[in-house]
N, C-alpha and C positions, 0 to 999 in steps of 0.2 A: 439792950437790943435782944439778949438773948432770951426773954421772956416774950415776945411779941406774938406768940401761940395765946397767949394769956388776956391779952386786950383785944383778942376778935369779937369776942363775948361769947353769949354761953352757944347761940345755934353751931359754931362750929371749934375746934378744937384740932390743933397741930398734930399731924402724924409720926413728924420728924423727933427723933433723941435729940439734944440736948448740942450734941456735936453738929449735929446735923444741920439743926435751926440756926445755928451761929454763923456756918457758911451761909446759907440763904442770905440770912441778915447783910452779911458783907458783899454779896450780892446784889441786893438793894441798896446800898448803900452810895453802890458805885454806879450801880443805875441813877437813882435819883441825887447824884453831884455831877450827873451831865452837862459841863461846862456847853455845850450848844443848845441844850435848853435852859435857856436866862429866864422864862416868863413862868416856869413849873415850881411848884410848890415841893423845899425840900421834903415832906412826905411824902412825895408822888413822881413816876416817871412817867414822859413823852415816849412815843413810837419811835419819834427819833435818839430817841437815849436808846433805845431796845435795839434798834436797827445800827447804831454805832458800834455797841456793843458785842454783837453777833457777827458784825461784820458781813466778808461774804459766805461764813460756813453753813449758812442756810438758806434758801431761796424769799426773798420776800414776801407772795405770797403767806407761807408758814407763819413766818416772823408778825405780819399781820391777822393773821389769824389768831397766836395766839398771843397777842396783846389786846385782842378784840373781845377775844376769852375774858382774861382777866377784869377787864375794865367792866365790863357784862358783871362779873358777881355782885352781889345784891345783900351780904350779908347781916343789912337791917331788918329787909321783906320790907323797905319802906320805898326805896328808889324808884322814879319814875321813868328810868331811862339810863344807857351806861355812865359810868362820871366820866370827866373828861380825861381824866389821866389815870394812871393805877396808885391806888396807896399801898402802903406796904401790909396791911392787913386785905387786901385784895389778893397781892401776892403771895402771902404766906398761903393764903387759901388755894388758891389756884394750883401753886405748887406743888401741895399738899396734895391734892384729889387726883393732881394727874400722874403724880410719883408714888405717891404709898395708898391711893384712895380704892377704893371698891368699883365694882364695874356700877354701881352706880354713882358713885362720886365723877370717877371718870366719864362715863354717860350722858351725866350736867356737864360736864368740861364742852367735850364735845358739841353736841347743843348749840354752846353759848360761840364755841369757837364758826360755826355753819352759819348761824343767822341769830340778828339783836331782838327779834318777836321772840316772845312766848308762846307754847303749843307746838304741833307737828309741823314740819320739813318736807322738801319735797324730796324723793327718793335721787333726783337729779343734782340736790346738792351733797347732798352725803357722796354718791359718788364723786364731783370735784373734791370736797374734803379728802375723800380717800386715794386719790390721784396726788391729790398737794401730799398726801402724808407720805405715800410708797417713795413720790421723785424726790421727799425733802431726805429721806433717810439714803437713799444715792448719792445724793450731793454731800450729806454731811461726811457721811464716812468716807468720802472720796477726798473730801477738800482737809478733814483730820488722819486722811494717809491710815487708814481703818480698812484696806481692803483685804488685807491680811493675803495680796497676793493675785487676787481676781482682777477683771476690769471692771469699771464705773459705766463704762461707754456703752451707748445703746447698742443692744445686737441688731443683726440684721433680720427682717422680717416682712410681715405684711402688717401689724399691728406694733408699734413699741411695750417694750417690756412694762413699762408702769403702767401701762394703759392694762396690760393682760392679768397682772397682778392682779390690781386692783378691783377688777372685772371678777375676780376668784372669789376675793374677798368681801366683794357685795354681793355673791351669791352664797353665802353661808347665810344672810338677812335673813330671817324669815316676815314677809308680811302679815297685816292683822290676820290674813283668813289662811294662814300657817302655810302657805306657799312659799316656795322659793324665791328671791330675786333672780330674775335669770333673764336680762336682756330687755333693751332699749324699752318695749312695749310696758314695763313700769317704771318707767322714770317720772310720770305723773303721780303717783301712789304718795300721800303721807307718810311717813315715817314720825310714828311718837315717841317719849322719851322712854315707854317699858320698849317699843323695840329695840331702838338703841343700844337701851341697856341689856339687851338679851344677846345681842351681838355681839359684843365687848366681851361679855360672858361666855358666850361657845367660841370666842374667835381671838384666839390671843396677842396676833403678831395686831391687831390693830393699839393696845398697849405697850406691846413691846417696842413701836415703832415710833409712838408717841414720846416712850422714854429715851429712846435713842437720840432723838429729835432734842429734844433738851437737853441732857447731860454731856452730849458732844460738842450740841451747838452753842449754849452756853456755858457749858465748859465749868459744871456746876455736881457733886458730890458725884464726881465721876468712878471715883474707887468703888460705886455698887451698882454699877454697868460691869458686867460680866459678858465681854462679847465672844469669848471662844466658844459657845455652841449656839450663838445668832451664825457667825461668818467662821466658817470653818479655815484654816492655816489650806495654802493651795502649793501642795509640793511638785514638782518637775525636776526632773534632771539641771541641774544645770550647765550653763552654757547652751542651753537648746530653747531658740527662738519657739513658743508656741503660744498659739492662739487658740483659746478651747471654745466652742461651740455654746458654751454657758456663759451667762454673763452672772455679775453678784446678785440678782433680782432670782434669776434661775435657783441660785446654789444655795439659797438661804431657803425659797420653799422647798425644795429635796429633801435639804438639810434638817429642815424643823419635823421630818414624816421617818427621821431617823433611829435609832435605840438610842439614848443621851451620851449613851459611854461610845458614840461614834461619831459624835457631830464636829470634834473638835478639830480635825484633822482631812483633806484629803490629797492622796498620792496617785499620780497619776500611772497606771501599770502600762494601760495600751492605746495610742492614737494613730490611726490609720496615716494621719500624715505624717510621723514621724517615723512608725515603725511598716509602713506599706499596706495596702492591700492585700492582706493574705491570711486566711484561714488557721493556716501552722502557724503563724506568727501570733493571732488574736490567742490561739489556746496556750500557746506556751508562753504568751505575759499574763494570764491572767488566772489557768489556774494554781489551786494551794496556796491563794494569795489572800485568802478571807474575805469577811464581807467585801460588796464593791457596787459604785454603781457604774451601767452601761447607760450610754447612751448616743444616738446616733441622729443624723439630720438627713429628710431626706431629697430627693431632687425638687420636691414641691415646699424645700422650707419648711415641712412639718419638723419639729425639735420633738421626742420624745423617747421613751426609756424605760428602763424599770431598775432593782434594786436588787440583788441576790444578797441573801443573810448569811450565806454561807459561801461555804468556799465553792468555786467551779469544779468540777471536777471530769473527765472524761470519762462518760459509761454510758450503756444504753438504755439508764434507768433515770426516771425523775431525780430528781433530790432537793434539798431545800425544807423551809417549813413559813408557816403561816405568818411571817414576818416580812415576808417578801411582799413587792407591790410594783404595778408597773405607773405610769405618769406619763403625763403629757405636758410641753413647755409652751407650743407653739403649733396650731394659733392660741388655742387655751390652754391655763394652766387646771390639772386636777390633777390627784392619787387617786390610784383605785387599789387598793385591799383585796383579799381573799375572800371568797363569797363561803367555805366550807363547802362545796359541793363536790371538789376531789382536791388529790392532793401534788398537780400537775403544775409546780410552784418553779422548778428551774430544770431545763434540758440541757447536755452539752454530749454530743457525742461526733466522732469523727472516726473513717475507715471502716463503716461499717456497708454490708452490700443489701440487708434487706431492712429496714430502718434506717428510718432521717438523719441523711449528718449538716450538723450546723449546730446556731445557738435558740432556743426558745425559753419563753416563758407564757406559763399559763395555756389552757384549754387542750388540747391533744396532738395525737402528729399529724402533719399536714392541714392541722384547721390551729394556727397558735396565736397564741393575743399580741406576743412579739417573736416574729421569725426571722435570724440571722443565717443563711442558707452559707454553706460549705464553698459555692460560689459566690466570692466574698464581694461584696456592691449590692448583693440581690435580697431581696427579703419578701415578707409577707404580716398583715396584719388579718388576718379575718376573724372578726366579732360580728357575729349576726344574729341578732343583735344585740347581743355583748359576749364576751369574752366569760365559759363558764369557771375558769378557776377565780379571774381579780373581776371579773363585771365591767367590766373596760369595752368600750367602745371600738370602731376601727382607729389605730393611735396615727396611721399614716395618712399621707393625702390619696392614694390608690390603694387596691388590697394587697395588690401585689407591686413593690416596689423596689426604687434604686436609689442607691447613697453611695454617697466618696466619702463621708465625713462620720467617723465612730471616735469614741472613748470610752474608756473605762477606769474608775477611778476605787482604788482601795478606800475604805473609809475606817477612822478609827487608829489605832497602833497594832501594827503588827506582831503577831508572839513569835518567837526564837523559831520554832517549829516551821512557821511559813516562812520565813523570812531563810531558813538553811533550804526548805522547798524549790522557793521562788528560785532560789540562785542555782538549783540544777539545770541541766539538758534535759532539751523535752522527750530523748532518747533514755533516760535518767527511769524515766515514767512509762516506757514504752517496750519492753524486752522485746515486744514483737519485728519492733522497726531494728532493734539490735541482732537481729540472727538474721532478719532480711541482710541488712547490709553485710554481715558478717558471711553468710551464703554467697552472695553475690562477691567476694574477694574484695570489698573495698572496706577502709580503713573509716575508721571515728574520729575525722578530722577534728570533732571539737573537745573531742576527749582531752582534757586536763585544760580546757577551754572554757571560760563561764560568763556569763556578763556580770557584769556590778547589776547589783541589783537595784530599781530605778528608788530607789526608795533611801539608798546611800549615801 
């Protein structure tokens, strides 16, 4: 069994070690002794072995699709059509291309998994395909308890999450005449198999979601699934009911536009529903807390945000550096990066009388890409026509806008430094507010007072 790389013949040749192939093997093994299929050839398994097998931790569609894949490989060049069942050199192959293969092995997977013709697709199926792939990688990790602490559940919106995913990720497509995919008006368009393949290649979460889809759902050489920086660990207080404004579909593309050494972790520093409406409140959980992202929802269900690389800090000077980026969830999802044209990358200032108090990022004062105004609910987006620090569009449903709904989440591990920070008074950080009150005969009621720090 363990040689079965060996009798595909020569067009195609096993990817897998040696270990590796032997699970697969057993794999098959147990597929094609499917006691419910009586009429299939022990070399070979039914959809319905595949689909027993899987059970429910995959949506059927998928599960047909990629048994449709398989059955599709062709590795004589003589075939006139799929066979009726898979053999086990159909499988080893299959397997192969879409777990260790090249974007062009994967490419052909693909392909074979969209439609049983040879030649180009239409741009309308690749989208279904890429719909079936984002809702199958929900499911699976939902129903393998892989949420690492997120919800599965669709948020709420004007569009579903897998739909807006998806939507992201067939606009990375380039067509024949190096255009964008960008919305319904190509979904008649061809798609060939160098497109595909070029896809695959600039656009990685469509293998990575492939592989997820497999090694979860069938429950197949899962120890080189690595998911701590697909789905980041979602820390809270505990004991504190909270519902975060991001669902898993959100927090995995944020997550993936991350520095690697931060994707693994996030702790949640400040939620207006938990910690109130209040200005004082937002800066003293969030800064000297490190990297972090914000993000807030607004009255028209726009979901959007940005990412500071550094720590917040209160002053009336910029800070931050070209690592930072703002985003959109909802209606669509994108990042936007630093264009280089200034270096207007994170604002935080408060108590000041001739300059902006509140939170920004990007473009300047009073014209910012993302504006959290000092009156807390109130904000501003103005990009006309785009935002000149990240190239960002207006991220809100209005320019000028209203929300109940913020977070902000640390990303990453905290170092000792932030972490003794984090746990002071934000009088700690403020001499000026300590001779006020001190002037004024009243006492520092929090003095020798600290919260836990949310992170504890």
């Amino acid at each position: 069994m363990g040689n079965s790389g060996s009798r595909v013949g020569q067009s195609f040749c096993s990817r897998f070690l040696p270990e590796e192939q032997a699970e697969i093997d057993r794999l098959f093994d147990a597929l094609s002794s499917d006691k419910n299929s009586p009429n299939v050839s022990s070399k070979s398994f039914s959809l319905k072995a595949l689909q027993n097998h899987v059970g429910e931790a995959v949506p059927l569609e998928m599960v047909t699709r990629l048994y449709d894949g398989m059955r599709r490989v062709d590795l004589t060049g003589k075939a006139k059509g799929p066979s009726e069942n898979v053999s086990q050199e159909q499988f080893t192959a299959s397997m192969s291309h879409l777990l260790k293969g090249n974007s062009e092995e994967k490419s052909l997977m693909i392909m074979k998994m969209i439609s049983a013709t040879e030649g180009p697709v239409k741009a309308r199926e690749v989208q279904k395909f890429t719909e079936d792939l984002v809702g199958s990688v929900v499911h699976v990790l939902s129903h393998r308890q892989e949420l690492r602490g997120w919800t599965g559940k669709e948020a709420p919106g004007p569009a579903p999450r897998v739909q807006v995913l998806a939507a992201q990720l067939l606009s990375e497509m380039k067509l024949q005449d190096g255009k964008r995919f960008l919305g319904p008006q190509w979904l008649d368009c061809d798609c060939d198999r160098a497109m595909i393949e070029d896809w695959v290649f600039r656009v990685p979460h469509v293998a990575i979601f492939l592989s997820v889809v497999i090694h979860k759902g069938f429950l197949v050489l899962c120890s080189s699934l690595d998911l701590t920086t697909l789905v980041p660990e979602r820390q809270v207080d505990q004991g504190r009911g909270f519902e975060s404004i991001l669902d898993i579909l959100s927090v995995m593309y944020i997550n993936a536009h991350l520095p690697r050494e931060q994707r693994h972790c996030w702790r949640l520093l400040f939620s207006s529903e938990l910690h109130g409406h209040s200005f004082s409140q937002l800066c003293g959980h969030i800064t000297h807390r490190g990297p972090c992202v914000a993000v807030l929802e607004d009255h028209d269900k726009h979901v959007f945000g940005g990412f500071a690389s550094c720590s917040w800090e209160v002053k009336p000077q910029f800070q931050g550096d070209d690592r930072c980026f703002l985003f959109s969830i909802c209606p669509s999802m994108a990042v936007y990066t630093h264009t280089g044209y200034n270096d207007h990358y994170m604002y935080l200032n408060h108590g000041q009388q001739t300059i902006p108090n509140g939170l920004g990022m990007g473009g300047q004062h009073n014209y910012f890409g993302l504006w959290v105004d000092v009156d807390f609910g109130k904000g501003h987006s103005r990009a006309k026509p785009t935002c000149t620090t990240y190239n960002s569009p207006q991220l809100s449903a209005q320019e000028n806008f209203q929300f109940d709904k913020m977070e902000v989440w640390a990303v990453g591990d905290p170092s000792e430094e932030q972490l003794a920070k984090g746990n002071k008074s934000i009088l700690d950080a403020d001499p000026e507010a300590q001779a006020l009150l001190e002037i004024s005969g009243r006492s520092r009621h929090s003095e020798g007072l600290r919260e836990i720090p949310d992170d504890e």
